[in-house]
C-alpha positions, 0 to 999 in steps of 0.5 A: 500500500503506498500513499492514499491521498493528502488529507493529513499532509502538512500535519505532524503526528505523534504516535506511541507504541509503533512496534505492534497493533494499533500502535503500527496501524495508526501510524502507517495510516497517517503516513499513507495520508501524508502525515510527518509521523513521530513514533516511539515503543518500549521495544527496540525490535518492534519499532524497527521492524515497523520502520521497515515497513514504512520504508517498504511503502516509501513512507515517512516515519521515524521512531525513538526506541526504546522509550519508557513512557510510564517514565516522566523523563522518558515522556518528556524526551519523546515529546521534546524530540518529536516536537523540534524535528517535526517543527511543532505537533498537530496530532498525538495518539496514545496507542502504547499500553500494557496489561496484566490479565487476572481475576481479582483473587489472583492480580496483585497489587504490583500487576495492577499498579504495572497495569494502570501505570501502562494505560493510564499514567503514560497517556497523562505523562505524555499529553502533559508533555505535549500540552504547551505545544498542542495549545500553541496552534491547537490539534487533535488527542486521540486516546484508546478507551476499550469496549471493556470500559463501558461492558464487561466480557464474561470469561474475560479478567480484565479488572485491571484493564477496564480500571485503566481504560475507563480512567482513559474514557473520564480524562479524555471528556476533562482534555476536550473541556480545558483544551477546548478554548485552546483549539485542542480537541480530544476524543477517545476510540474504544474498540472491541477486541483486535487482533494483535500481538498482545491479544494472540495469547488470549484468543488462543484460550479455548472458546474465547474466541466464540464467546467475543464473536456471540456479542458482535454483529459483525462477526469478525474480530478487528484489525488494526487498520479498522482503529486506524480509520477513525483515528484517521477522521480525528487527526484530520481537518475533517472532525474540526467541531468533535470534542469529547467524544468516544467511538466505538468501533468493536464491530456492534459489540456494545450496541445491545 
Protein backbone atom coordinates (compact mmCIF):
# COMPACT_ATOMS: atom_id res chain seq x y z
CA UNK A 1 0.00 0.00 0.00
CA UNK A 2 1.84 3.46 -0.60
CA UNK A 3 0.07 6.79 -0.32
CA UNK A 4 -3.53 7.13 -0.03
CA UNK A 5 -4.40 10.93 -0.64
CA UNK A 6 -3.07 14.25 1.38
CA UNK A 7 -5.89 14.50 4.00
CA UNK A 8 -3.11 14.62 6.99
CA UNK A 9 -0.31 16.47 4.76
CA UNK A 10 1.16 19.03 6.28
CA UNK A 11 0.44 17.88 9.77
CA UNK A 12 3.00 16.44 12.27
CA UNK A 13 1.83 13.21 14.40
CA UNK A 14 3.00 11.89 17.41
CA UNK A 15 2.15 8.26 17.53
CA UNK A 16 3.01 5.87 20.62
CA UNK A 17 3.52 2.40 20.74
CA UNK A 18 4.64 1.83 16.86
CA UNK A 19 6.19 -1.60 17.24
CA UNK A 20 2.85 -3.60 17.06
CA UNK A 21 -1.30 -3.39 16.99
CA UNK A 22 -2.87 -0.05 16.65
CA UNK A 23 0.28 1.40 17.55
CA UNK A 24 1.55 0.33 13.99
CA UNK A 25 -1.54 0.65 12.11
CA UNK A 26 -2.34 4.40 13.12
CA UNK A 27 0.87 5.22 12.27
CA UNK A 28 1.29 3.76 8.99
CA UNK A 29 -2.26 5.07 8.29
CA UNK A 30 -1.40 8.75 8.81
CA UNK A 31 1.84 8.43 6.96
CA UNK A 32 -0.31 6.91 3.73
CA UNK A 33 -2.26 10.25 4.22
CA UNK A 34 0.63 12.48 4.15
CA UNK A 35 1.20 12.94 7.52
CA UNK A 36 5.16 13.78 9.34
CA UNK A 37 4.99 10.79 11.53
CA UNK A 38 7.00 10.57 15.11
CA UNK A 39 6.64 7.21 16.88
CA UNK A 40 8.10 5.53 19.65
CA UNK A 41 7.89 1.88 21.65
CA UNK A 42 9.40 0.47 24.64
CA UNK A 43 10.70 -2.19 22.32
CA UNK A 44 13.56 -1.96 20.48
CA UNK A 45 12.58 -4.81 17.65
CA UNK A 46 9.11 -3.81 17.29
CA UNK A 47 9.77 -0.31 16.42
CA UNK A 48 12.34 -1.46 13.97
CA UNK A 49 10.53 -3.53 12.38
CA UNK A 50 7.74 -1.09 11.78
CA UNK A 51 10.08 1.48 10.19
CA UNK A 52 10.88 -1.41 7.85
CA UNK A 53 7.64 -1.48 6.79
CA UNK A 54 7.37 2.40 6.16
CA UNK A 55 10.22 2.11 4.30
CA UNK A 56 9.00 -0.71 2.01
CA UNK A 57 5.77 1.65 1.19
CA UNK A 58 8.10 4.60 0.86
CA UNK A 59 6.71 6.04 3.90
CA UNK A 60 7.96 8.67 6.23
CA UNK A 61 8.15 7.66 9.91
CA UNK A 62 10.74 7.68 12.38
CA UNK A 63 10.82 6.40 15.57
CA UNK A 64 12.65 6.76 19.02
CA UNK A 65 13.45 3.10 20.82
CA UNK A 66 13.31 2.26 23.12
CA UNK A 67 11.08 4.80 25.07
CA UNK A 68 9.77 4.05 28.72
CA UNK A 69 6.60 6.44 28.51
CA UNK A 70 5.44 5.47 32.15
CA UNK A 71 8.97 7.12 32.90
CA UNK A 72 8.22 11.10 33.13
CA UNK A 73 11.67 11.72 31.81
CA UNK A 74 11.39 9.30 29.07
CA UNK A 75 7.81 11.31 28.15
CA UNK A 76 9.39 14.32 28.06
CA UNK A 77 12.24 13.11 25.95
CA UNK A 78 9.88 11.70 23.40
CA UNK A 79 7.58 14.85 23.01
CA UNK A 80 10.77 17.15 23.04
CA UNK A 81 12.09 15.13 20.08
CA UNK A 82 9.46 14.99 18.01
CA UNK A 83 8.18 18.37 18.53
CA UNK A 84 11.59 20.32 17.44
CA UNK A 85 12.24 17.58 14.32
CA UNK A 86 8.85 17.92 13.36
CA UNK A 87 8.53 21.71 13.83
CA UNK A 88 5.59 21.60 16.50
CA UNK A 89 2.65 18.61 16.99
CA UNK A 90 -0.61 18.80 15.15
CA UNK A 91 -1.93 15.39 16.34
CA UNK A 92 -1.00 12.80 19.41
CA UNK A 93 -2.05 9.47 19.53
CA UNK A 94 -1.62 7.28 22.75
CA UNK A 95 -1.98 3.85 21.19
CA UNK A 96 1.17 2.50 23.85
CA UNK A 97 -0.37 0.23 26.69
CA UNK A 98 0.35 -2.99 28.54
CA UNK A 99 -1.63 -5.14 30.64
CA UNK A 100 -1.76 -7.70 33.03
CA UNK A 101 -4.98 -10.12 32.83
CA UNK A 102 -6.19 -11.84 36.13
CA UNK A 103 -9.13 -12.50 38.10
CA UNK A 104 -9.40 -10.33 41.17
CA UNK A 105 -8.03 -13.35 43.72
CA UNK A 106 -5.22 -13.78 41.65
CA UNK A 107 -3.81 -9.90 40.40
CA UNK A 108 -1.63 -8.47 42.79
CA UNK A 109 -1.28 -5.23 43.58
CA UNK A 110 2.22 -4.78 41.99
CA UNK A 111 0.02 -6.17 38.13
CA UNK A 112 -2.43 -3.94 38.83
CA UNK A 113 -0.14 -0.76 39.81
CA UNK A 114 2.01 -2.30 36.40
CA UNK A 115 -1.15 -2.06 34.64
CA UNK A 116 -2.66 1.49 35.48
CA UNK A 117 0.76 2.92 35.24
CA UNK A 118 0.82 1.07 31.02
CA UNK A 119 -2.79 2.65 30.42
CA UNK A 120 -3.36 5.34 32.37
CA UNK A 121 -0.17 7.08 33.95
CA UNK A 122 1.65 7.01 30.35
CA UNK A 123 -1.14 8.91 28.47
CA UNK A 124 -1.22 11.81 31.44
CA UNK A 125 2.76 11.72 31.03
CA UNK A 126 2.66 12.31 27.56
CA UNK A 127 -0.14 14.84 26.99
CA UNK A 128 1.27 16.78 29.79
CA UNK A 129 4.17 16.98 27.91
CA UNK A 130 2.70 17.92 24.89
CA UNK A 131 0.25 20.40 26.02
CA UNK A 132 2.18 23.77 25.61
CA UNK A 133 2.96 22.53 22.02
CA UNK A 134 -0.86 21.30 21.34
CA UNK A 135 -2.16 24.64 22.80
CA UNK A 136 0.20 26.65 20.86
CA UNK A 137 -1.60 26.25 17.24
CA UNK A 138 -4.44 23.87 18.61
CA UNK A 139 -4.52 19.86 17.42
CA UNK A 140 -6.13 16.55 17.80
CA UNK A 141 -5.56 13.91 21.09
CA UNK A 142 -6.61 10.67 20.25
CA UNK A 143 -6.95 8.22 23.42
CA UNK A 144 -7.83 4.35 23.24
CA UNK A 145 -10.76 3.52 25.78
CA UNK A 146 -11.90 -0.03 25.19
CA UNK A 147 -15.45 -1.87 24.73
CA UNK A 148 -14.12 -3.04 28.39
CA UNK A 149 -14.61 0.23 29.66
CA UNK A 150 -18.34 0.60 29.08
CA UNK A 151 -19.45 -3.63 29.36
CA UNK A 152 -17.85 -6.34 30.81
CA UNK A 153 -16.89 -9.51 28.66
CA UNK A 154 -17.82 -12.94 30.64
CA UNK A 155 -14.68 -15.04 30.78
CA UNK A 156 -12.54 -12.17 30.35
CA UNK A 157 -10.28 -10.85 33.66
CA UNK A 158 -9.76 -7.89 32.66
CA UNK A 159 -10.33 -5.97 36.12
CA UNK A 160 -7.13 -4.08 35.95
CA UNK A 161 -7.65 -3.37 32.23
CA UNK A 162 -11.32 -1.74 32.32
CA UNK A 163 -9.81 0.28 35.60
CA UNK A 164 -7.36 1.73 33.31
CA UNK A 165 -9.31 2.27 30.20
CA UNK A 166 -12.42 3.97 31.80
CA UNK A 167 -9.83 6.38 33.65
CA UNK A 168 -8.99 6.58 29.95
CA UNK A 169 -12.74 7.45 28.61
CA UNK A 170 -13.17 10.02 32.14
CA UNK A 171 -9.92 12.02 31.45
CA UNK A 172 -10.22 12.41 27.73
CA UNK A 173 -14.15 14.47 28.37
CA UNK A 174 -11.67 16.50 31.15
CA UNK A 175 -8.78 17.01 27.91
CA UNK A 176 -11.58 18.18 25.35
CA UNK A 177 -13.27 20.60 28.16
CA UNK A 178 -9.63 22.58 29.48
CA UNK A 179 -8.20 22.12 25.58
CA UNK A 180 -11.40 23.37 24.25
CA UNK A 181 -10.58 27.43 24.48
CA UNK A 182 -7.23 26.28 23.19
CA UNK A 183 -8.12 24.54 19.70
CA UNK A 184 -7.30 21.49 21.15
CA UNK A 185 -9.59 18.75 20.69
CA UNK A 186 -9.75 15.35 22.42
CA UNK A 187 -11.65 12.11 21.77
CA UNK A 188 -11.47 8.54 22.56
CA UNK A 189 -11.86 5.06 20.07
CA UNK A 190 -12.99 2.41 22.13
CA UNK A 191 -12.75 -0.89 20.16
CA UNK A 192 -13.66 -4.46 20.74
CA UNK A 193 -11.25 -6.68 20.62
CA UNK A 194 -8.38 -6.88 17.71
CA UNK A 195 -6.11 -8.95 16.77
CA UNK A 196 -2.79 -8.07 17.63
CA UNK A 197 0.14 -9.45 19.08
CA UNK A 198 -0.83 -8.64 22.56
CA UNK A 199 -4.14 -10.27 22.03
CA UNK A 200 -2.80 -13.89 20.26
CA UNK A 201 -2.19 -15.45 23.57
CA UNK A 202 -5.84 -14.73 24.72
CA UNK A 203 -7.51 -15.52 21.71
CA UNK A 204 -5.76 -18.83 21.66
CA UNK A 205 -7.94 -19.78 25.28
CA UNK A 206 -10.24 -22.37 24.43
CA UNK A 207 -13.84 -20.88 23.33
CA UNK A 208 -12.83 -17.16 23.98
CA UNK A 209 -12.74 -16.58 20.55
CA UNK A 210 -16.50 -17.63 20.12
CA UNK A 211 -17.61 -16.20 23.03
CA UNK A 212 -16.05 -12.42 21.89
CA UNK A 213 -17.73 -13.39 18.49
CA UNK A 214 -21.69 -14.19 20.33
CA UNK A 215 -21.61 -10.40 21.21
CA UNK A 216 -20.70 -8.99 17.58
CA UNK A 217 -22.85 -8.01 14.96
CA UNK A 218 -20.02 -8.17 12.57
CA UNK A 219 -18.95 -11.47 13.20
CA UNK A 220 -15.49 -10.86 12.61
CA UNK A 221 -12.62 -9.83 15.09
CA UNK A 222 -10.95 -6.48 14.34
CA UNK A 223 -7.91 -5.36 12.58
CA UNK A 224 -5.66 -2.67 13.36
CA UNK A 225 -6.48 -0.97 10.30
CA UNK A 226 -10.38 -0.66 11.14
CA UNK A 227 -8.75 1.62 14.77
CA UNK A 228 -6.87 3.49 12.07
CA UNK A 229 -9.59 4.71 10.09
CA UNK A 230 -11.11 6.51 12.96
CA UNK A 231 -8.19 7.52 14.08
CA UNK A 232 -7.61 8.91 10.80
CA UNK A 233 -11.30 11.28 10.58
CA UNK A 234 -9.94 12.61 14.04
CA UNK A 235 -6.47 13.59 13.13
CA UNK A 236 -7.77 15.33 10.25
CA UNK A 237 -9.45 18.60 9.15
CA UNK A 238 -12.28 16.85 8.75
CA UNK A 239 -13.54 16.29 12.69
CA UNK A 240 -12.89 20.30 13.47
CA UNK A 241 -16.12 20.51 15.65
CA UNK A 242 -15.83 16.86 17.82
CA UNK A 243 -14.52 17.01 21.12
CA UNK A 244 -15.41 14.97 23.71
CA UNK A 245 -16.37 12.32 22.00
CA UNK A 246 -15.91 8.01 22.41
CA UNK A 247 -16.28 5.53 19.12
CA UNK A 248 -16.97 2.54 19.32
CA UNK A 249 -15.60 0.95 16.64
CA UNK A 250 -15.98 -3.11 18.12
CA UNK A 251 -17.87 -4.42 15.30
CA UNK A 252 -21.60 -3.85 17.12
CA UNK A 253 -20.41 -5.33 20.31
CA UNK A 254 -21.52 -2.59 22.64
CA UNK A 255 -24.72 -1.76 20.55
CA UNK A 256 -27.00 -4.29 22.75
Amino acid sequence: MTQLSDRLAGKTALVTGVGSGIGRGCALMFARHGARVFGCDISQAGAEAALAEARAEGLELQSLHPCDLTDEADARRFVSWAAEAGGGIDILVNAAATAVFAWIEDMTFEDWRRTLSAELDSVFLVCRAAWPHLTMRGGSIINFASANAWVALEGSAALAHTAGKGGVLAMTRQLAMEGGPHGVRANTISPALVVTGATAPVLETPGFKDRVLTKMMIKRLGRPEDIAWCATYLASDESTWVTGADFAIDGGATAW
